[in-house]
Backbone as a chain_set.jsonl record, in Angstrom:
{"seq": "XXXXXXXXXXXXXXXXXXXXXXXXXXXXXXXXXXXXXXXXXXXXXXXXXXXXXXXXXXXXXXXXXXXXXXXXXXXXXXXXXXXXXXXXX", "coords": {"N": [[0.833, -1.154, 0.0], [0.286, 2.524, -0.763], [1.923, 5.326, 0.734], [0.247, 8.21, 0.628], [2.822, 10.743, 0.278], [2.57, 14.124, 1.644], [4.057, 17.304, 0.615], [5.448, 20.094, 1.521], [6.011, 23.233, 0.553], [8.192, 25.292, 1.264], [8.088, 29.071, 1.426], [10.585, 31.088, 1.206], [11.997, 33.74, 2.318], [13.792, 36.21, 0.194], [16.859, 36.583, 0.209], [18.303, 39.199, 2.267], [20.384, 41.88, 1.274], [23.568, 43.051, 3.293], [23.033, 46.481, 4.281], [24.849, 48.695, 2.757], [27.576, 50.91, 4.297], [26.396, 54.442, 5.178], [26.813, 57.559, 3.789], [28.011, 60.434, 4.892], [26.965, 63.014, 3.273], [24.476, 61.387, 2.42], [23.082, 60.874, 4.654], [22.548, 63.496, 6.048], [21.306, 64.7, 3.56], [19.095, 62.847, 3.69], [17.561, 63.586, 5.694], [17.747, 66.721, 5.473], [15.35, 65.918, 3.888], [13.335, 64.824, 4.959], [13.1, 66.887, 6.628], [12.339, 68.928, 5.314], [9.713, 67.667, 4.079], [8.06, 68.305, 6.601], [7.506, 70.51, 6.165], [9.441, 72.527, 6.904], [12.466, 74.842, 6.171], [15.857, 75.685, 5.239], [17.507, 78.041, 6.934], [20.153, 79.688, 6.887], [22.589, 81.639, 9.674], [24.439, 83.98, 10.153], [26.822, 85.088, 12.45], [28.678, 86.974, 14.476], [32.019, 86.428, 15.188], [33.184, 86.523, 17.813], [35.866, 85.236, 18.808], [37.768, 86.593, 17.323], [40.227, 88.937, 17.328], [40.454, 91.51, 17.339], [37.381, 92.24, 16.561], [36.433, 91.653, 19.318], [38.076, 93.811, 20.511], [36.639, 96.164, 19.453], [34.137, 95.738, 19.975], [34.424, 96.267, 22.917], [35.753, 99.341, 22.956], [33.217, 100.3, 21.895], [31.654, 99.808, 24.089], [32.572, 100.579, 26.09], [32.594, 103.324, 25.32], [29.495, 103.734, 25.257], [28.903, 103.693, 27.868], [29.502, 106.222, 29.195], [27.672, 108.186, 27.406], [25.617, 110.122, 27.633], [22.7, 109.681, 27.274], [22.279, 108.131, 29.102], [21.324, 107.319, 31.733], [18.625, 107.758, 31.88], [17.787, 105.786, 29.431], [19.207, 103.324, 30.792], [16.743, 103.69, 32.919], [14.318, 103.37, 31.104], [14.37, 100.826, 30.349], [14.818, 99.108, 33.299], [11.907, 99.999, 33.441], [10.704, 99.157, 31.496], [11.086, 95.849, 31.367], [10.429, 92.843, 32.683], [12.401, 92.094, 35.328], [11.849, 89.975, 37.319], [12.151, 87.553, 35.77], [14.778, 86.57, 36.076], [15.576, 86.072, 38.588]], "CA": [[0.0, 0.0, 0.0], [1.303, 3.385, -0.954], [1.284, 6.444, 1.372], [0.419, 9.512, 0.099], [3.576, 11.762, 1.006], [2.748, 15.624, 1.562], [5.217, 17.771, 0.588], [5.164, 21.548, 2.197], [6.764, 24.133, 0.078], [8.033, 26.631, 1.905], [8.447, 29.647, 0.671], [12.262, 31.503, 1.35], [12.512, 35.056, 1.778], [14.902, 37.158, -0.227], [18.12, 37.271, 0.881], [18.389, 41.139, 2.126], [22.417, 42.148, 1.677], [23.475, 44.071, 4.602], [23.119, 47.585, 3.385], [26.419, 49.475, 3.285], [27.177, 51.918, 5.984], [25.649, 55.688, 4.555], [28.028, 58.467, 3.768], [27.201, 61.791, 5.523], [26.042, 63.065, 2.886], [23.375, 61.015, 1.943], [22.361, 60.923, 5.796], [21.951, 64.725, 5.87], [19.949, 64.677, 2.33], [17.893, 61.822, 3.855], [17.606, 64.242, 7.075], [16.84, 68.042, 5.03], [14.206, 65.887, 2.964], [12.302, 64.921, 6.041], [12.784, 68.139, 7.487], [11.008, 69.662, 4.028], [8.456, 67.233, 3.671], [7.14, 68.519, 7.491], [7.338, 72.273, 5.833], [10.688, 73.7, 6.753], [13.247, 75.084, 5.243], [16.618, 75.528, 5.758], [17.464, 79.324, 7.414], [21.876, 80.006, 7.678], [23.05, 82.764, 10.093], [25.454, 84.655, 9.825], [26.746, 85.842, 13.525], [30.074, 87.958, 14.838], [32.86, 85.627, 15.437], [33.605, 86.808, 19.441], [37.144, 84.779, 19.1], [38.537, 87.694, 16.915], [40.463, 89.597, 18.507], [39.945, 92.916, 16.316], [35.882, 92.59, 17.266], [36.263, 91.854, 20.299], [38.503, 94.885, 20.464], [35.735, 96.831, 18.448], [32.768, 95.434, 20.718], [34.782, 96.885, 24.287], [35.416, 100.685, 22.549], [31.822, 100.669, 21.827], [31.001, 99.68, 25.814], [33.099, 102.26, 27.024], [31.778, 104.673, 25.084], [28.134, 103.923, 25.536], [29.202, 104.189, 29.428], [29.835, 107.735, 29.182], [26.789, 108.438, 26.814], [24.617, 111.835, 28.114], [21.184, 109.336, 28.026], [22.944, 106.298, 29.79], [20.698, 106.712, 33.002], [17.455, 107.411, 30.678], [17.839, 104.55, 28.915], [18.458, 102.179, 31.786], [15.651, 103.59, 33.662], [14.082, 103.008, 30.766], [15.012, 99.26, 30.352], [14.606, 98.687, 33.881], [10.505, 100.198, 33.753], [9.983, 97.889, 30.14], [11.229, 94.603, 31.059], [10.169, 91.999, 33.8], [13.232, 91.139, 35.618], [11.554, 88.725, 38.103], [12.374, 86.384, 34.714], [16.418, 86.573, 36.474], [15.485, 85.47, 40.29]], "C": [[0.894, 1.238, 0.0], [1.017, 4.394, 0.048], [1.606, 7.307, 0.647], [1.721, 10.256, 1.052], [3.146, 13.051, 0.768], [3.834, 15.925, 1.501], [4.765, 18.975, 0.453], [6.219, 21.963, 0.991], [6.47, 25.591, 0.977], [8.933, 27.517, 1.228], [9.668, 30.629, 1.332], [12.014, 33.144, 1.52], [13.682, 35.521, 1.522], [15.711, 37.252, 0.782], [18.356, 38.868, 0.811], [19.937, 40.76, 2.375], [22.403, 42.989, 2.744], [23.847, 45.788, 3.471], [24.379, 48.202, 3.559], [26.111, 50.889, 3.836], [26.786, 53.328, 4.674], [26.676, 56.512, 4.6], [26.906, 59.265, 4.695], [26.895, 62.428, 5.093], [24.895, 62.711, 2.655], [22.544, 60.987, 3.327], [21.964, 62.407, 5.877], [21.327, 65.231, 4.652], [19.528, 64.302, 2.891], [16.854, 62.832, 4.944], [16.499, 65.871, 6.66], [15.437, 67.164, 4.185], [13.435, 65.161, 3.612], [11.98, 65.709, 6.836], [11.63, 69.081, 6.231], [9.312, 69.258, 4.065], [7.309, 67.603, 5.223], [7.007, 69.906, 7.564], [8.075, 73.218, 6.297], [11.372, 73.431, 5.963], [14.735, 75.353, 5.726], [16.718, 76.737, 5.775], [19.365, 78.682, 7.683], [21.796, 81.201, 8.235], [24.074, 82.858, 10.41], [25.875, 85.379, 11.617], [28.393, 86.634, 14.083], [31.152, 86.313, 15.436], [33.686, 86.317, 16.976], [35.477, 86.065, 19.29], [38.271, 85.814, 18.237], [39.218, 88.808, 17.627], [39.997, 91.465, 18.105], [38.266, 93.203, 16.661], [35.998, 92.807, 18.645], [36.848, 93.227, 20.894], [37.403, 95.914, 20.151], [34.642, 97.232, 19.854], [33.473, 96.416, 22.236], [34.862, 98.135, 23.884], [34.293, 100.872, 22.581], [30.819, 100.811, 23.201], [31.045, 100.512, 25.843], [32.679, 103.372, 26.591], [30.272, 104.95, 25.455], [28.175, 104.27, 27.431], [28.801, 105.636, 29.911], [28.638, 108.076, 28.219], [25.452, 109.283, 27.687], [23.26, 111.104, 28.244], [21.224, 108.263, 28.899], [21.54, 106.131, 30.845], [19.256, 106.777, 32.113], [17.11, 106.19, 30.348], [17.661, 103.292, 29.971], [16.841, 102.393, 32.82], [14.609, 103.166, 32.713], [13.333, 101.633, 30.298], [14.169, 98.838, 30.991], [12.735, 98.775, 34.177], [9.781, 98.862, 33.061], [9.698, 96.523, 30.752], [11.083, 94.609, 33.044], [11.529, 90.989, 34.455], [12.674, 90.111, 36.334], [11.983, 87.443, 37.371], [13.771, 85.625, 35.921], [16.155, 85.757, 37.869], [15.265, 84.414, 39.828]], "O": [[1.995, 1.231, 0.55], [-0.174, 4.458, 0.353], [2.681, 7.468, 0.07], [1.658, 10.334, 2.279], [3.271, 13.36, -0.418], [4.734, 15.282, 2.042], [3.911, 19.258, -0.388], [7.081, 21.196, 0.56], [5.563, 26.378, 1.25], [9.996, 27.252, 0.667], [9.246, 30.898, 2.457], [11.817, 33.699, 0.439], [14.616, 35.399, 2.315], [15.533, 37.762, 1.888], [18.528, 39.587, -0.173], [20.52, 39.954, 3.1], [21.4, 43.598, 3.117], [24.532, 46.038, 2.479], [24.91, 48.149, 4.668], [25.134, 51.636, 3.876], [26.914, 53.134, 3.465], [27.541, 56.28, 5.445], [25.75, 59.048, 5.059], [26.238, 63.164, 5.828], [24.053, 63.608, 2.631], [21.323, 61.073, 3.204], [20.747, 62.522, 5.731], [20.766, 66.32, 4.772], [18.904, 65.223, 3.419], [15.624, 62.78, 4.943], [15.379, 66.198, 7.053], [14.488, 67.888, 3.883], [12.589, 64.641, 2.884], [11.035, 65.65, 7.622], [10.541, 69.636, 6.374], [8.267, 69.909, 4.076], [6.108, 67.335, 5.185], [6.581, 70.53, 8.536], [7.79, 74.415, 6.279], [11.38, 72.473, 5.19], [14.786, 75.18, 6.944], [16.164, 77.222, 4.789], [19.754, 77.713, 8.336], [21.097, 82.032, 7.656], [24.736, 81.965, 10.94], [25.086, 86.253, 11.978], [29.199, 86.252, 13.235], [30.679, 85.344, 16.031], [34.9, 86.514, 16.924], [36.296, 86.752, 19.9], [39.472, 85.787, 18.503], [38.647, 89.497, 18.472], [39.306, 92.279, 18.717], [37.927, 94.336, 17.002], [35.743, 93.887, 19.179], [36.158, 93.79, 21.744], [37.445, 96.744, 21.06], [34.403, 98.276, 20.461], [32.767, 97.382, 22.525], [33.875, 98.671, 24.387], [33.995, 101.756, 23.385], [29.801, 101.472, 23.406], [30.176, 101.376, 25.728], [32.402, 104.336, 27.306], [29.842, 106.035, 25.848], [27.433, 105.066, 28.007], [27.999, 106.002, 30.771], [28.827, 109.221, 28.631], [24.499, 108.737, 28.243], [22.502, 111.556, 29.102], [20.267, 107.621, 29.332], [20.825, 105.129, 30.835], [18.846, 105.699, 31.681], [16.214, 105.56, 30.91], [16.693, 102.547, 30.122], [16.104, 101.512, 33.263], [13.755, 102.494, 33.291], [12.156, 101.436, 29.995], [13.129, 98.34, 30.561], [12.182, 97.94, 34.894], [8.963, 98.031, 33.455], [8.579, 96.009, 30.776], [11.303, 95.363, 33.992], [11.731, 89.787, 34.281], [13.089, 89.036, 35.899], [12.182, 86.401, 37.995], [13.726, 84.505, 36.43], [16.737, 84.68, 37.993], [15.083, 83.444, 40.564]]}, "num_chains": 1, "name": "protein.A"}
């Protein structure tokens, strides 16, 4: 007497290759074009480089002079009426 043999086919998935590692470019494309697609954009600024010594030079003349400046106390009383220090405590 014969037995029926079943025979299962199973089915294999695709060998996945390991992906190769990502440059840093293509990670920061991958990166601005998920930052786009949630409706920004990319904004550069531009700001004073403080480690110069020539600004920083620049920036202290400009103190000292505003020091000595004829509305100095004006101004801070000014300042001090506008703004909510309690922020500082």
């Amino acid at each position: 007497m014969l037995r029926e043999i079943e025979t299962e086919f199973w089915i294999m998935a695709p060998r996945v290759k390991p992906a190769r590692p990502k440059t840093a470019q293509e990670r920061m494309n991958a990166r601005r074009k998920r930052l786009r697609a949630q409706g920004l954009r990319p904004v550069q600024y531009w700001v004073p480089d403080l480690r110069n010594p020539r600004l920083r030079a620049a920036i202290r003349k400009e103190a000292a002079l505003l020091v000595h400046h004829p509305d100095n106390a004006a101004i801070d009383d000014w300042i001090d009426a506008a703004y909510d220090w309690r922020e500082w405590t």
